[in-house]
Phi, psi and omega in degrees: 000162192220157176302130142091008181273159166218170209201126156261110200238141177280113170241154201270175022256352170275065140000319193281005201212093188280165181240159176261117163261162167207149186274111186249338177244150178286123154338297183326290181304351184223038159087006193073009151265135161236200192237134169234155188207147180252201206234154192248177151228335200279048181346307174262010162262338193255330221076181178236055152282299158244084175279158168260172191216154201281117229122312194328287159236139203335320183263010171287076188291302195221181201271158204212196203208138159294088175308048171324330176277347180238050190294138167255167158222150238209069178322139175295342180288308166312310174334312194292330196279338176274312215283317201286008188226025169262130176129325188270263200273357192235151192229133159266164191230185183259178195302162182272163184268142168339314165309299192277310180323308163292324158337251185336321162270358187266295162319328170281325183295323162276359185307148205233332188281325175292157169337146130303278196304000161250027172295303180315356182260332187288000000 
């Protein structure tokens, strides 16, 4: 996985229900750990720290929120476990654009929601 790849993964506890991730810090830059974060509807569980707007990314219909707080960080050994469940519980999408993608890390970086300690990833 790479800065700016997205994915749709069934997290538990309803399996049955995939989410939009997006790889938000570069793999590259940490030993092969990153930050990955999904997107919300749920306007008052994320906040308005970053909202999207529909278009942003292909799979975005209407408008939504980037969800920081339920930011993951992501061992390259987890990596292996996501990639190896891609086509079953994990779907890659296409990549976020150069635009949203700075939206989004420009905003996890002021985020009051995200970890601390995972800041250090941005």
């Amino acid at each position: 996985m790479k800065l700016g790849d997205a994915f749709l993964m069934s997290v538990p506890p309803n399996f049955h229900v995939d989410h939009l991730f997006f790889v938000i810090s570069d793999p590259q830059a940490h030993g092969g750990t990153f930050l990955i974060a999904n997107i919300t509807g749920d306007q008052f569980r994320a906040g308005e720290e970053c909202t999207l707007a529909k278009g942003e990314h292909p799979w975005i219909k209407k408008e939504c929120f980037v969800a920081f707080a339920d930011a993951l960080k992501i061992t390259p050994a987890q990596c292996q476990m996501i990639e190896a469940l891609v086509g079953t519980r994990v779907r890659l999408q296409p990549s976020l654009s150069p635009e949203t993608l700075a939206k989004i890390v420009s905003a996890a970086k002021q985020s009051k929601a995200i970890p601390v300690g995972f800041k250090k990833y941005l």
